[in-house]
C-alpha positions in Angstrom: 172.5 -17.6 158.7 169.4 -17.2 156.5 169.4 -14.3 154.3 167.9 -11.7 152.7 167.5 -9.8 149.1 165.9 -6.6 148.7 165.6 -5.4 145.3 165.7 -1.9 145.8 164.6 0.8 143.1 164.8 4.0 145.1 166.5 4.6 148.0 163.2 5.9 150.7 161.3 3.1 149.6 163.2 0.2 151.4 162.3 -2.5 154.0 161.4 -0.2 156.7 159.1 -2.1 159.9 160.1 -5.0 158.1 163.8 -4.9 158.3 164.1 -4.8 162.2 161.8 -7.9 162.6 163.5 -10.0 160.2 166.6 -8.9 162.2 165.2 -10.3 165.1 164.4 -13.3 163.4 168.1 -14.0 162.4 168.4 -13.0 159.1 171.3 -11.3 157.0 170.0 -8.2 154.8 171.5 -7.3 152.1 170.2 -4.3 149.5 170.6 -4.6 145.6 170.0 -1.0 143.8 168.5 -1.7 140.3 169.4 0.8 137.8 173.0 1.1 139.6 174.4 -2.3 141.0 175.0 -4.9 138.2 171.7 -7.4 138.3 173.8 -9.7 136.2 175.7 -10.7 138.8 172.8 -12.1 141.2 172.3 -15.7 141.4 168.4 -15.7 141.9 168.5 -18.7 143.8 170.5 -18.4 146.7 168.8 -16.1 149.1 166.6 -17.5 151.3 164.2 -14.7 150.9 163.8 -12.2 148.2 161.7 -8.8 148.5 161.3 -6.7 145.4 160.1 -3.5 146.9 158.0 -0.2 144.9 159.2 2.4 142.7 157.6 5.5 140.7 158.2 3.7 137.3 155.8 1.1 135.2 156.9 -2.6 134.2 155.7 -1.4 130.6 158.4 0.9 130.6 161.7 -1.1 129.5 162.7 0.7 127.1 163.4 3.5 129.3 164.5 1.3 132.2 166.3 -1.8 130.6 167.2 -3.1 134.2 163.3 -4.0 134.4 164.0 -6.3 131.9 166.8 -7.9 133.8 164.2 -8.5 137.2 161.9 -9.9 134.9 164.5 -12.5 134.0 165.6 -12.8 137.3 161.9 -13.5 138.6 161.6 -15.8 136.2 163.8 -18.2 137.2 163.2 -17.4 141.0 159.8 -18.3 140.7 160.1 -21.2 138.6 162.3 -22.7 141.1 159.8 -22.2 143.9 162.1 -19.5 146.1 160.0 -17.6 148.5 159.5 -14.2 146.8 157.5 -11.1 148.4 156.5 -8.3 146.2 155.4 -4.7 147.2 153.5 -2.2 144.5 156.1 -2.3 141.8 157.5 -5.8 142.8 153.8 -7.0 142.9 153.6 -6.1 139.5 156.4 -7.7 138.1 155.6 -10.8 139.4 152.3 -10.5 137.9 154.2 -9.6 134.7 156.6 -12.9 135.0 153.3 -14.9 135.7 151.6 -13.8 132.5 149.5 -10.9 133.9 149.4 -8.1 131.6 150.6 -4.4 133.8 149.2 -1.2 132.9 148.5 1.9 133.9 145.1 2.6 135.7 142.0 4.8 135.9 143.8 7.0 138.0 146.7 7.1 140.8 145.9 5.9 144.1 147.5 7.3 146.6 146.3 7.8 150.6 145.1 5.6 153.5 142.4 3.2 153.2 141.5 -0.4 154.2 141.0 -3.4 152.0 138.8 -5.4 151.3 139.6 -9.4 151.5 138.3 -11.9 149.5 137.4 -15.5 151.0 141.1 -16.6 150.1 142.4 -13.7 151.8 140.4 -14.1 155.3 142.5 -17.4 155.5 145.4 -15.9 154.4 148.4 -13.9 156.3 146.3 -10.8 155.2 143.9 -11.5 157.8 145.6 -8.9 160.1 143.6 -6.0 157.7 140.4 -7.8 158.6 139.2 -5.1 160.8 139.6 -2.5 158.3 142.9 -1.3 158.9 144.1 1.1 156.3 147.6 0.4 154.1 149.1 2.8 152.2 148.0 3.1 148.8 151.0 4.7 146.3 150.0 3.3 142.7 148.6 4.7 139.6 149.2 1.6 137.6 147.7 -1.9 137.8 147.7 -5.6 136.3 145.6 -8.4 135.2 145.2 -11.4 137.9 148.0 -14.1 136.2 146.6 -17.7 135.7 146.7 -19.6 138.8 147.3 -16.9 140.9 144.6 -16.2 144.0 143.3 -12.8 144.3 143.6 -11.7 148.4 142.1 -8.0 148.3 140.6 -5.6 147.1 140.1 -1.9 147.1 137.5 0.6 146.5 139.4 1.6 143.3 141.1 -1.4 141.9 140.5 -4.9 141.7 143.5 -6.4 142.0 145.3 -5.8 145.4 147.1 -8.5 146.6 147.8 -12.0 145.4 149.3 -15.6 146.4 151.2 -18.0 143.7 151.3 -21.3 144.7 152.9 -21.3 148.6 156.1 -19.3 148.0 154.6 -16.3 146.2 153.1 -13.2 148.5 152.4 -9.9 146.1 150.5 -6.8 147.5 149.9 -3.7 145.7 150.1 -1.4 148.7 152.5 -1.2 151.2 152.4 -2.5 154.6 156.1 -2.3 155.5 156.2 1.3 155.5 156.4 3.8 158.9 155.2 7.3 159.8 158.8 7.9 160.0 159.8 6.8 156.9 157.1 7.9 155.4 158.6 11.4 155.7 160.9 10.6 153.3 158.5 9.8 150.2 156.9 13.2 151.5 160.1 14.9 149.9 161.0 12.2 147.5 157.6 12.1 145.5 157.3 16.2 146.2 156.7 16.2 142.4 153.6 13.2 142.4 152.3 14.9 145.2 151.9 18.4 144.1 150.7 17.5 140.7 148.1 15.2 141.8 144.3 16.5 142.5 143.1 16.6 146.3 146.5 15.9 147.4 148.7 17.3 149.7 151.7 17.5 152.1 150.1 18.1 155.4 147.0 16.2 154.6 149.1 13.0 154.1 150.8 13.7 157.0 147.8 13.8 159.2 146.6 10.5 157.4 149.7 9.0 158.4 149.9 10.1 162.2 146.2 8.6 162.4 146.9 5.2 160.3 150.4 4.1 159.9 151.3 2.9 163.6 148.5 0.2 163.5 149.1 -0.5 159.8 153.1 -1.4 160.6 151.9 -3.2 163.3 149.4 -5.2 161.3 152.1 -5.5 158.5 154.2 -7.0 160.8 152.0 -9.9 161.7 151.3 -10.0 158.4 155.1 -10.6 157.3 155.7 -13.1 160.5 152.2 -15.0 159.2 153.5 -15.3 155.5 157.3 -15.8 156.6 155.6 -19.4 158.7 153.4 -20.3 156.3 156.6 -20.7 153.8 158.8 -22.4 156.0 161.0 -19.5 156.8 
């Protein structure tokens, strides 16, 4: 049976729509917690699959967080060895960190429901669900330089850098696409604290966002995920 790593950093942000479909698709799922379960212990080569999911901390900050410095190394060797590797918002930016891109906070946290905009690259890419305009969820306030050889996929409004392929076994988005109005009810409570103390934001108004966005977004993030699982071999 094929399997599956995701590197988890709090406990509401997980696999969500993803984890049912790549159920159906046979494979094993397994969650790593980093910060609690011992990182030195993985072999970074052995899983099929790995998915480095989000998190309310920065890659800058590993002095605080030594276990980044652990996925960093971990990456590293993943990546080098051409394993397929999926990153969402803080997993997008340590691969960007492993593949020289320097991560950093932003102009300002972005955090809502809007669409993307795709580059060329991206309209021929697994990405080419959001075509429409779809809005993702947005949850960020930092951001990264495009690495060398990497190919930019989106755009926002706000930042730049949105999504980006490495080579063929290397998907990285910024915004998440594997999250639920269900689950989103979770980072309502969890993130209580980023919500309150961010301008123009609020409980209720996220929630309505979500009611009106996240069902075709999970849905688009699916196709997404089944593109991007194809197009690797998986």
């Amino acid at each position: 049976m094929n399997t599956v790593l995701a590197l988890r950093h709090v406990a509401f942000e997980d696999l969500d729509s993803f984890a049912p479909l790549l159920t159906e698709r046979g494979y094993a799922l397994r969650y790593v917690e980093a910060g609690y379960d011992d990182l030195g212990t993985l072999d970074p080569l052995t899983d099929d699959l790995w998915v480095v999911l989000g998190g309310p901390i920065g890659v800058y900050e590993q002095d605080a967080y030594p276990f980044l410095r652990d996925e960093l190394q971990l990456l590293r060797t993943r990546l080098a060895a051409g394993r397929p590797t999926l990153g969402i918002c803080l997993g997008c930016q340590l691969i960007a960190q492993v593949l020289g891109g320097r991560v950093y906070p932003g102009h300002g946290k972005e955090i809502g429901w809007k669409p993307l905009t795709l580059t060329e690259a991206g309209l021929n890419s697994p990405l080419a669900a959001f075509v429409d305009g779809t809005s993702v969820l947005h949850w960020h306030g930092d951001t990264f330089d495009l690495p060398d050889g990497a190919v930019l996929l989106a755009s926002s409004d706000q930042y730049l850098h949105q999504a980006f392929s490495w080579e063929k076994h290397v998907l990285a988005l910024q915004f998440h696409i594997e999250t639920t109005g269900r689950g989103l009810e979770r980072w309502l409570i969890g993130h209580a604290g980023e919500i309150a103390g961010t301008p123009g934001l609020s409980v209720p108004a996220l929630r309505v966002e979500t009611a009106r966005h996240a069902g075709n977004a999970a849905e688009r993030g699916r196709q997404t995920l089944i593109a991007w699982l194809e197009q690797t071999g998986l």
